[in-house]
C-alpha positions as CSV (number, residue, x, y, z in Angstrom):
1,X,190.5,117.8,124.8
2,X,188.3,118.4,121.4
3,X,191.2,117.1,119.2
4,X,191.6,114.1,121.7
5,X,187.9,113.4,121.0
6,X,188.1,113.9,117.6
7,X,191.0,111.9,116.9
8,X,189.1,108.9,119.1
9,X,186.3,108.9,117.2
10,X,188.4,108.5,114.2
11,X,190.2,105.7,115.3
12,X,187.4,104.2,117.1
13,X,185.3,103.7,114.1
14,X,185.6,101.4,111.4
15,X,187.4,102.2,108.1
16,X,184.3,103.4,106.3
17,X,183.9,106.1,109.3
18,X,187.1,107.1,108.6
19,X,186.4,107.5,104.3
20,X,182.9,109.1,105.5
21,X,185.1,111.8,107.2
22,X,187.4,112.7,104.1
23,X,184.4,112.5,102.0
24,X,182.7,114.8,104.2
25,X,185.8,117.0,104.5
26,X,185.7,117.4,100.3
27,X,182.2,118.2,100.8
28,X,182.3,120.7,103.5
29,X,185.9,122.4,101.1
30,X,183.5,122.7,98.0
31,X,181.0,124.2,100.3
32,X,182.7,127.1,101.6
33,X,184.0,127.8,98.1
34,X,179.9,127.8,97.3
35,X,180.2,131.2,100.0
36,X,182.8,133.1,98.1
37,X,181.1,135.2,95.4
38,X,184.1,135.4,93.3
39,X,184.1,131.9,92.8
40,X,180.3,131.4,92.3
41,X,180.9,131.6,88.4
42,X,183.6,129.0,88.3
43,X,181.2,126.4,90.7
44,X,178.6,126.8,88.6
45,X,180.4,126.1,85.5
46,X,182.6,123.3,87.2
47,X,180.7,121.6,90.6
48,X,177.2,121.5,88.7
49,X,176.1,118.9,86.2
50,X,173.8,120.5,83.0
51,X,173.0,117.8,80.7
52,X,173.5,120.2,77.6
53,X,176.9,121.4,79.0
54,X,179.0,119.4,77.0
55,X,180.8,118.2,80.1
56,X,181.5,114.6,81.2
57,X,184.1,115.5,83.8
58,X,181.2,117.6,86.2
59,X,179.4,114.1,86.4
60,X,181.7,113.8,89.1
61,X,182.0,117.0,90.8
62,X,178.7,117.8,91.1
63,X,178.5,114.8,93.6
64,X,180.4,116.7,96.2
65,X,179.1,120.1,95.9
66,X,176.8,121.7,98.0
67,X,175.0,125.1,97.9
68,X,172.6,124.5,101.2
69,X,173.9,124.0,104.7
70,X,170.4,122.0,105.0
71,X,171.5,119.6,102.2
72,X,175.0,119.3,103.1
73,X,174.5,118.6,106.7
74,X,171.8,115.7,105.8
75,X,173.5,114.0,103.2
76,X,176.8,114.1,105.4
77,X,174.4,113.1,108.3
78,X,173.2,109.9,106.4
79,X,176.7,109.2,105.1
80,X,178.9,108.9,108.0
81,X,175.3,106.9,109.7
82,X,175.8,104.2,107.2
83,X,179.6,104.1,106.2
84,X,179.9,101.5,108.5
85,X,177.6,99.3,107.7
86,X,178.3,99.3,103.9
87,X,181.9,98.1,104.8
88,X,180.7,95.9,107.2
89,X,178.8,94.0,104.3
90,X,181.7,94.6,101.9
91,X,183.8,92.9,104.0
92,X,182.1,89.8,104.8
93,X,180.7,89.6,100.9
94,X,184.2,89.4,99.7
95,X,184.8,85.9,101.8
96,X,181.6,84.6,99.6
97,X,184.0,84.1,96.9
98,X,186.9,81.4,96.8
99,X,189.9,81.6,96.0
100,X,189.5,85.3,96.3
101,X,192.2,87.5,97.1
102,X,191.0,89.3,100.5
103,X,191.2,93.1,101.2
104,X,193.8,93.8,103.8
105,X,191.5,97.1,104.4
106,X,188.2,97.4,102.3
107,X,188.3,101.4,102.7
108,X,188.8,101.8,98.5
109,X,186.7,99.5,98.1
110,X,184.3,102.0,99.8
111,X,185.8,104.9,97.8
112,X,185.2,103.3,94.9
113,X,182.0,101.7,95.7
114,X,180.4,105.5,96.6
115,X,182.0,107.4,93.6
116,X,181.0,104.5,91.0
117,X,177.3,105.4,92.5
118,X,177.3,109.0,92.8
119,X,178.5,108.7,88.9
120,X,175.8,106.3,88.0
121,X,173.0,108.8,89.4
122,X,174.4,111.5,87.8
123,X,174.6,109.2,84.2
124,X,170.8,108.3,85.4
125,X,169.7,112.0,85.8
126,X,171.7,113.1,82.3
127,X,170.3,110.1,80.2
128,X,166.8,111.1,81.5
129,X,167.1,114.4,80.8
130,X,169.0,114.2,77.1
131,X,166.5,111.6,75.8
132,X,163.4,112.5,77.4
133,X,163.0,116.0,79.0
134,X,164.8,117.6,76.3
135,X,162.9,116.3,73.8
136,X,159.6,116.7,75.3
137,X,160.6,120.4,76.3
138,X,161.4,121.4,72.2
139,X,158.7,119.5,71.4
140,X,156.1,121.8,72.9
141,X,158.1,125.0,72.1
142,X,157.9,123.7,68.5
143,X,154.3,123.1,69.0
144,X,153.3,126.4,70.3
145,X,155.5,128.1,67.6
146,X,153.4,126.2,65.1
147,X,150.4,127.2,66.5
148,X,151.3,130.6,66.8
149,X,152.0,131.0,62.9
150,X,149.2,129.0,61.9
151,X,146.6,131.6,63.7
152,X,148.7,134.9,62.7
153,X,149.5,135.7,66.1
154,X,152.3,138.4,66.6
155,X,155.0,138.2,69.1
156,X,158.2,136.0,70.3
157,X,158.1,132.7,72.0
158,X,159.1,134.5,75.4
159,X,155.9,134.0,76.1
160,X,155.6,130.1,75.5
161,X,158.7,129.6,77.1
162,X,157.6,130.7,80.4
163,X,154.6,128.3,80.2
164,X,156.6,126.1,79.9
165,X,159.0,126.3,82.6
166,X,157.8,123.3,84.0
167,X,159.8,121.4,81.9
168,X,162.8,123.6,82.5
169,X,166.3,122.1,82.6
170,X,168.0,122.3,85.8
171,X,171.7,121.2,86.8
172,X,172.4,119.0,89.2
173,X,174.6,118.8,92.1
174,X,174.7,116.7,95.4
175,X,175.3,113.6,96.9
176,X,172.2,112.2,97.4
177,X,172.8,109.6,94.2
178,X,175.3,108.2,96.1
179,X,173.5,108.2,99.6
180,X,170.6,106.5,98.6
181,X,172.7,104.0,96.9
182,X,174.3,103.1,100.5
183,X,171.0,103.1,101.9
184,X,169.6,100.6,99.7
185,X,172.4,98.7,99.8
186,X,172.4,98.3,104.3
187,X,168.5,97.5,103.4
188,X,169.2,94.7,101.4
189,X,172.3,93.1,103.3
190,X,170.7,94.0,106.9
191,X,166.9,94.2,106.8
192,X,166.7,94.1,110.7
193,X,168.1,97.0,111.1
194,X,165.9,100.0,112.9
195,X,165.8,103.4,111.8
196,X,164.1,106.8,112.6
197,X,163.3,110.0,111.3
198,X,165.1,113.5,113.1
199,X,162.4,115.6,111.5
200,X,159.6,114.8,111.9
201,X,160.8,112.9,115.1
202,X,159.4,109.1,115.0
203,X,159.7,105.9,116.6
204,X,161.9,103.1,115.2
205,X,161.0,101.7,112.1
206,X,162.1,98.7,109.5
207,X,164.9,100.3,107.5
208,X,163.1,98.6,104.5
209,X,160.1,100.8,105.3
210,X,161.9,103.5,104.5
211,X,163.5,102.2,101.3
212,X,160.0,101.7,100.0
213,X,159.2,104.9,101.2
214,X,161.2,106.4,99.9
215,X,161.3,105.1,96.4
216,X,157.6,105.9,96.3
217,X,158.3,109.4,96.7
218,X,160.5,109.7,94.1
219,X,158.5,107.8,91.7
220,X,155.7,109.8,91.9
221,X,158.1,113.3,91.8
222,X,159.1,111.9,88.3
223,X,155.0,111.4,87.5
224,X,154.3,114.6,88.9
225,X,157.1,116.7,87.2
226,X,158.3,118.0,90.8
227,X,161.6,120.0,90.5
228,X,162.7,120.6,94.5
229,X,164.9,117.5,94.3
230,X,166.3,115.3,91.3
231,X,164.8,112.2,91.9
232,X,165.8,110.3,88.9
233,X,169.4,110.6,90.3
234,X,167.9,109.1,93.5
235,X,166.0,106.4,91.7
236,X,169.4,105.7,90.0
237,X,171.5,105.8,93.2
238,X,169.3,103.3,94.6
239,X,169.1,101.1,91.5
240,X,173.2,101.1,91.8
241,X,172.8,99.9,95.4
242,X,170.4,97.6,94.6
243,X,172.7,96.0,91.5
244,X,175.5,96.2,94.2
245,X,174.3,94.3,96.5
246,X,173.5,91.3,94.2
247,X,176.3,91.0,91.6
248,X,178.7,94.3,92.6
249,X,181.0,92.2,94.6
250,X,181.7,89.3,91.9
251,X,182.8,92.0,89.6
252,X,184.8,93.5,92.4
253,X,186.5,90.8,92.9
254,X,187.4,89.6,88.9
255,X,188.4,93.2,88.6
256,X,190.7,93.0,91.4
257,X,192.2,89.4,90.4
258,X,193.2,91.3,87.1
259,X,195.0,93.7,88.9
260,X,196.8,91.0,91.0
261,X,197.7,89.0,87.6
262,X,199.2,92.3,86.4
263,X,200.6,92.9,88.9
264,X,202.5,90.2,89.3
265,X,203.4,89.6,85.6
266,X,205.3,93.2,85.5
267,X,207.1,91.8,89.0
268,X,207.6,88.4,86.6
269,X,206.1,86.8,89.5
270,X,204.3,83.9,88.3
């Protein structure tokens, strides 16, 4: 009887329920390998993003690893919530454009749509923290070093460094970048649409509430210097969505009509 469900609620959904539960499958994979402590120092080195790594590749990994049970389960929450209504627009944007060759099934569109924006959070977060955290964090170790020689004082920087842990570099790994990008995106295309809150519990509110809301947050958690959550990955998950929305599906579509030409010359189909 469970598998009958299951498998009904598969095939009941729409395609981008059905990609929400691979996704969510990768997810819930990496996160029992997060539980085995032989493997710990192979996730950290490979399903984690540090900007001074050296490593392009983790970019994408990171955006299906999860340590916390709490963060996996939310962002798997929100994902297969609005999986359905980011195909939904992505198959009625694509009949915006003539002469367009239409999707027999926009699921990879989907796929592609949700990896391009978990890697664009994760190029967000890296580009922040490269050109502007980095800096600022050897700028006041050179600082206090300075100062430190200047007045005679004896020691090492240990002490410095703690100060400034503020500024400490921290890797990144989640899917949030990608999340928020799907929930700006169902904000823009469907601004009607009613949302509410599990914790706290709350009555129904405009989804667009929440987009402001939440971009609020995570503007001032850059301003203030908070470190619980990487909100300049969010900021650029939801700046993806946002681009998405508006020009996404014209370069979706000229990228796909190149295929098709390609296609068709290696077939010598004219």
């Amino acid at each position: 009887m469970a598998y009958a469900k299951a498998a009904n609620f598969l095939l009941a959904g729409n395609d981008g329920r059905r990609m929400a539960m691979w996704i969510i499958a990768a997810n819930v994979a990496v996160y029992i390998l997060w539980k085995v402590p032989r493997f710990i120092p192979m996730m950290n080195a490979n399903f984690t993003h540090h900007p001074l790594s050296g490593k392009a590749y983790t970019m994408l990994t990171c955006m299906f690893s999860h340590q916390s049970l709490i963060h996996l389960g939310f962002n798997c929450m929100v994902l297969a919530s609005f999986a359905p209504a980011v195909v939904h627009h992505l198959t009625l944007a694509q009949t915006t454009y003539p002469n367009a060759e239409l999707e027999a099934t926009p699921q990879w569109h989907f796929v592609a749509f949700y990896v391009a924006a978990g890697l664009f959070a994760s190029l967000a977060s890296h580009v922040f923290t490269t050109r502007i955290t980095y800096p600022r964090l050897i700028s006041k170790l050179t600082a206090a070093a300075t100062s430190r020689l200047k007045s005679g004082a004896k020691g090492n920087l240990l002490a410095t460094a703690n100060k400034s842990s503020s500024s400490t570099i921290l890797p990144s790994l989640g899917a949030s970048g990608a999340i928020y990008a799907m929930f700006t995106l169902t904000a823009l295309s469907q601004p009607d649409v009613q949302i509410r809150l599990i914790i706290p519990p709350t009555p129904d509110f405009p989804i667009s509430w929440g987009l402001y809301g939440m971009l609020i947050f995570d503007t001032l958690g850059i301003l203030r210097g908070w470190r619980m959550m990487d909100h300049v990955a969010h900021l650029g998950g939801a700046a993806f969505g946002a681009w998405y929305y508006y020009y996404g599906q014209r370069v979706w579509a000229a990228f796909r009509h190149k295929i098709v030409r390609i296609e068709f010359k290696l077939r010598g189909i004219s």
